[in-house]
KELUM-642983 format. One record per residue (C-alpha): residue number from 1; residue in one letter; chain; x, y, z. Coordinates in Angstrom, 3 decimals, decimal comma, always signed. Layout:
<sites>
> titor|zake|drentor|xx|yy|zz
> NUM|A|A|X|Y|Z
...
</sites>
This chain:
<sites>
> titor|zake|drentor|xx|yy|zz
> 1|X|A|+22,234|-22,962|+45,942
> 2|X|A|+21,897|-22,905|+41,887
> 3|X|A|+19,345|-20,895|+40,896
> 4|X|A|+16,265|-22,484|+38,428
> 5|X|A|+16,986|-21,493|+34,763
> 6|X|A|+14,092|-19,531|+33,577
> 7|X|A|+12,471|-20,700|+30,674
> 8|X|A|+11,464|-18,393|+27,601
> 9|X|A|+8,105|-17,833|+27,414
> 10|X|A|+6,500|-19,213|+24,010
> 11|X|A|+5,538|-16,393|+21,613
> 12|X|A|+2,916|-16,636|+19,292
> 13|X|A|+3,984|-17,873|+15,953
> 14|X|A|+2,518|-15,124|+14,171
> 15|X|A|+4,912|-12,744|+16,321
> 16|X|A|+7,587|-14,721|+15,021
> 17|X|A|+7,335|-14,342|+11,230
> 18|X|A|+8,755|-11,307|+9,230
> 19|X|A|+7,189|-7,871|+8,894
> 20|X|A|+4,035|-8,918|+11,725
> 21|X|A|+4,106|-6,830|+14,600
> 22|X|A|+5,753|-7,710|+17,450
> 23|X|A|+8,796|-9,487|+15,408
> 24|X|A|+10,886|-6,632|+16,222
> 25|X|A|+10,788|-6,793|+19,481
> 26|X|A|+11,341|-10,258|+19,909
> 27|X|A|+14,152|-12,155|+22,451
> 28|X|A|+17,182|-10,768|+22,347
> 29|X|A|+16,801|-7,461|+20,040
> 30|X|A|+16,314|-3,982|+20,769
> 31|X|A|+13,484|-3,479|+18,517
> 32|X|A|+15,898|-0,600|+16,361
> 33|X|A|+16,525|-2,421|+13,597
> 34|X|A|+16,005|-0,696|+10,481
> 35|X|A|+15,221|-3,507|+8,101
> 36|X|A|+12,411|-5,083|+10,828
> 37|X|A|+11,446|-1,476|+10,948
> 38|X|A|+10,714|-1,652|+7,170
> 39|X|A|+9,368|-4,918|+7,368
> 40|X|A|+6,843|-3,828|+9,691
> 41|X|A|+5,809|-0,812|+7,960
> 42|X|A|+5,371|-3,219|+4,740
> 43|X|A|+3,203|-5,453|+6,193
> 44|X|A|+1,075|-2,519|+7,838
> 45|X|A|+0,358|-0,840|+4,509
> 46|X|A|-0,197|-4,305|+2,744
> 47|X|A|-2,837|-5,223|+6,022
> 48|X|A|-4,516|-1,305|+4,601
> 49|X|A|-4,131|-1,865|+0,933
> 50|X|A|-6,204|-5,345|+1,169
> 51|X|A|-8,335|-3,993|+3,761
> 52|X|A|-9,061|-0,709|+1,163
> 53|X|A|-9,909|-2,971|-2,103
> 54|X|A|-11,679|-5,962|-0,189
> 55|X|A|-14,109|-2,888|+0,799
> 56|X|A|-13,256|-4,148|+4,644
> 57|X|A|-12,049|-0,848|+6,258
> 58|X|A|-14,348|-0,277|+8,982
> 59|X|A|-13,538|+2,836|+11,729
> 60|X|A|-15,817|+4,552|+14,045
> 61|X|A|-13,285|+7,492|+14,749
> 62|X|A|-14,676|+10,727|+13,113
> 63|X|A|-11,381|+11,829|+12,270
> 64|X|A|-10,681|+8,636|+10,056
> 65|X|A|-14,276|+9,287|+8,014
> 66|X|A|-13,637|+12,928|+7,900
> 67|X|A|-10,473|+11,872|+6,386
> 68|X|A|-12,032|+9,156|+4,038
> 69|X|A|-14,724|+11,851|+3,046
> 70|X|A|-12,097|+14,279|+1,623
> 71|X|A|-9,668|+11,841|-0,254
> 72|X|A|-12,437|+9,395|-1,368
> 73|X|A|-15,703|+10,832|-2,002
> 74|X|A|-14,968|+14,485|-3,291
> 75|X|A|-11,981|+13,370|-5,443
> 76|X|A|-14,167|+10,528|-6,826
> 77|X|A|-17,428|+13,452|-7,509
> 78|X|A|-14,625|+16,140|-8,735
> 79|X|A|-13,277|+12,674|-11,332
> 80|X|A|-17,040|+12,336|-12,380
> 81|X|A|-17,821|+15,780|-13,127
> 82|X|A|-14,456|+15,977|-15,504
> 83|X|A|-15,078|+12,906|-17,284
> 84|X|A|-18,796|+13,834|-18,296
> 85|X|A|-17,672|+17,347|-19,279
> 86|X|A|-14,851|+15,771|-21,612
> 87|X|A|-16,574|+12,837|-22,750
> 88|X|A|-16,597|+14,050|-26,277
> 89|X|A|-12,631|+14,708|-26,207
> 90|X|A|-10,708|+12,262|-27,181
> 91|X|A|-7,957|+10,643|-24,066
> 92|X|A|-8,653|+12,954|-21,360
> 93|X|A|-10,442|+10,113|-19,561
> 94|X|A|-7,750|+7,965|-18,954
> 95|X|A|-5,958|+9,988|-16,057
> 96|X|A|-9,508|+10,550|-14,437
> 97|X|A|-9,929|+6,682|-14,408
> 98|X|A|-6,638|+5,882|-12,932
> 99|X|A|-7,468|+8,132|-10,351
> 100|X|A|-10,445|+6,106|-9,398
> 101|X|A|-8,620|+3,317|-9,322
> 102|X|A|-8,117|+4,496|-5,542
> 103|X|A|-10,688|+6,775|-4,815
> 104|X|A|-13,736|+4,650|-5,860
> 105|X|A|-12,969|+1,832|-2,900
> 106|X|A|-12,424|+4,820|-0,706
> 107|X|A|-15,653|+6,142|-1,095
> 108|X|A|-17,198|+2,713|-1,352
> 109|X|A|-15,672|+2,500|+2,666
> 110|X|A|-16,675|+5,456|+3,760
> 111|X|A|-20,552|+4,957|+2,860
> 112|X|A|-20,425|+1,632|+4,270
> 113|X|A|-18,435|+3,111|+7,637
> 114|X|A|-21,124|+6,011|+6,946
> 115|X|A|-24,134|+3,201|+6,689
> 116|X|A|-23,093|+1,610|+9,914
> 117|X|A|-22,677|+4,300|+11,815
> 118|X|A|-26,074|+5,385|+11,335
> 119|X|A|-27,716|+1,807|+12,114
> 120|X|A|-25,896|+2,022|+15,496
</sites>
């Protein structure tokens, strides 16, 4: 007696598209590849890079705001403490800006995680 082919279930079509999770591991492939790999981790950091300037990271997990605290916050207080004591000088400010450039919406997060956690 022939046996009923199977059909495929339907993925979603955001599981089909480069780079989003779950592409790797779609019909047919082991999930090894090292160029899906890459694609994956792209799209991961690019979901935490817009996530960190849109001022939309939001965690609970103490580990994450402990983390947050020490790269954002006391880099960004250590950055303001140089620039007011060499505000005189003359380009000394221009590394401690670009270093904001990353710390500042780091900090902003983590006093808005902070924030929330507290009204909770």
């Amino acid at each position: 007696m022939p046996q009923k082919e199977s059909k495929p279930e339907k993925q979603p079509p955001e599981s089909q598209l480069l780079g989003f999770p779950g592409y790797r591991q779609r019909d047919g492939r082991s999930g090894l590849d090292p160029i899906d790999n890459e694609n994956e981790l792209g799209h991961m950091e690019g979901s935490f890079a817009r996530a960190l300037f849109t001022l939309k990271l939001r965690t609970r997990n103490p580990l994450y705001l402990i983390a947050m605290f020490l790269l954002g916050v006391v880099p960004t207080l250590i950055s303001i403490v140089i620039l007011i004591a060499t505000l005189g000088e003359s380009n000394n400010w221009i590394p401690v800006i670009l270093m904001n450039v990353v710390t500042l919406p780091l900090s902003i997060n983590f006093f808005l995680n902070f924030f929330r956690l507290l009204k909770s």
